[in-house]
N, C-alpha and C positions, 0 to 999 in steps of 0.2 A: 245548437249546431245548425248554421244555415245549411239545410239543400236542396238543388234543382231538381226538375223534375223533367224529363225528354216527351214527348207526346208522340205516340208512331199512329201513322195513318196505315189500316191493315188492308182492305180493301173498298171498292164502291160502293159497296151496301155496308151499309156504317150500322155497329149496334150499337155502338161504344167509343168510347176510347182507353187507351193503354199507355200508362206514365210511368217509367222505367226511373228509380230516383239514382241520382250520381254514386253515389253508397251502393248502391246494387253494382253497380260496373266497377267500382275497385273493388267491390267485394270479388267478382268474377276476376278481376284482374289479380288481385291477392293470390285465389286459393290456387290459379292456373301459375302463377309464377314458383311457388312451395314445391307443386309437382315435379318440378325438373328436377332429378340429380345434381346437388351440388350448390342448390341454392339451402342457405341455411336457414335464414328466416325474414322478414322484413320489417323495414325498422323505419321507426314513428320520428314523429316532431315529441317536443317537451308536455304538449298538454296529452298525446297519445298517453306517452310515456306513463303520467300520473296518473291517467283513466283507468289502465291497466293495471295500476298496485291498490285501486281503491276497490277494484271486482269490475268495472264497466269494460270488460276486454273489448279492443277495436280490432275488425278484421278489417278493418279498409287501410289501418296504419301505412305508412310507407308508399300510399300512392296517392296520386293526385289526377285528376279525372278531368278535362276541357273540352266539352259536347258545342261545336259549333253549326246546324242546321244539321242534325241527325250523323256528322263527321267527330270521329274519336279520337284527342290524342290524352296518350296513358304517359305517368313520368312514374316512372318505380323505382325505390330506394333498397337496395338488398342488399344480405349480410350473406358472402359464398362461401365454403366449407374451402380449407387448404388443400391444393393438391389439384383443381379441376381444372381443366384450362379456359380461362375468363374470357374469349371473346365465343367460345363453343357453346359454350354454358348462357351466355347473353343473347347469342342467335335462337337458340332452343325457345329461353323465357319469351323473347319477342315473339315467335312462331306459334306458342302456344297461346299466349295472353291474345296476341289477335283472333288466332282462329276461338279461341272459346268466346269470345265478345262476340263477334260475327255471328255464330251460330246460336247462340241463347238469345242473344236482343233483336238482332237485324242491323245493327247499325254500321256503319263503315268504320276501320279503324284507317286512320292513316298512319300514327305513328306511335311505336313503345320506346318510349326513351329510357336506359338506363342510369342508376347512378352506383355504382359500388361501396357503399358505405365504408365495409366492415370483411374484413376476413378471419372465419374463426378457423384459430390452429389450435392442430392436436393436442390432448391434455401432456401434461409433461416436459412440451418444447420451450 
C-alpha cells in the first residue's frame, strides 16, 4: 500500500519534525463519520472488501484523503441506517469529520465530500 506522509512545521525552534501518514487522517475521518447517528458504516473498494475477510480489517475503507500544501480534502463513501434524513445526517458527518482533522493534525480541511452508497433497511421490510 502506497502512502504519503504530510510534514507540519510546529514552531521556530525546530526539535524535530512530525509526518502525519494519509492513513491517519481517514483513519480520523472514518472513526469521526461512525459517530453520527444514522450513519451505518463505511464501505470500501473491492481490495478493502477482501482485506477485511482474510482478518487485515481496514479502518480507512470508504475514504480517500487528497493533502495539497498542509490543505484537506476528504471524499467519504457511507452506508446510512433507513429512516434519517440524509442531507441532516451528511451536514453533521462533514461538521464533524472537519472539525476532528482540524484539531488532532492542524491541518486545513477544505472539503468532505459525500457519497451515499448504501441504505440499510430495517430487518423484515
Amino acid at each position: 500500500m502506497d502512502s504519503k506522509n504530510i510534514t507540519l512545521s510546529q514552531s521556530e525552534e525546530k526539535i524535530g519534525t512530525v509526518q502525519i501518514a494519509d492513513d491517519v487522517v481517514a483513519m480520523i475521518a472514518s472513526l469521526a463519520a461512525t459517530e453520527i447517528p444514522g450513519v451505518s458504516a463505511m464501505i470500501g473498494n473491492i481490495t478493502n472488501e477482501l482485506m477485511s475477510k482474510v482478518g487485515m480489517k481496514s479502518l480507512t475503507k470508504g475514504v480517500k484523503v487528497d493533502i495539497i500544501e498542509n490543505v484537506v480534502t476528504i471524499h467519504l463513501a457511507i452506508i446510512l441506517e433507513y429512516g434519517y434524513n440524509i442531507p441532516q445526517t451528511c451536514q453533521k458527518v462533514q461538521e464533524k469529520v472537519k472539525t476532528a482533522i482540524e484539531n488532532m493534525t492542524g491541518l486545513t480541511v477544505a472539503d468532505v465530500n459525500i457519497r451515499i452508497a448504501s441504505v440499510n433497511m430495517p430487518k423484515g421490510q
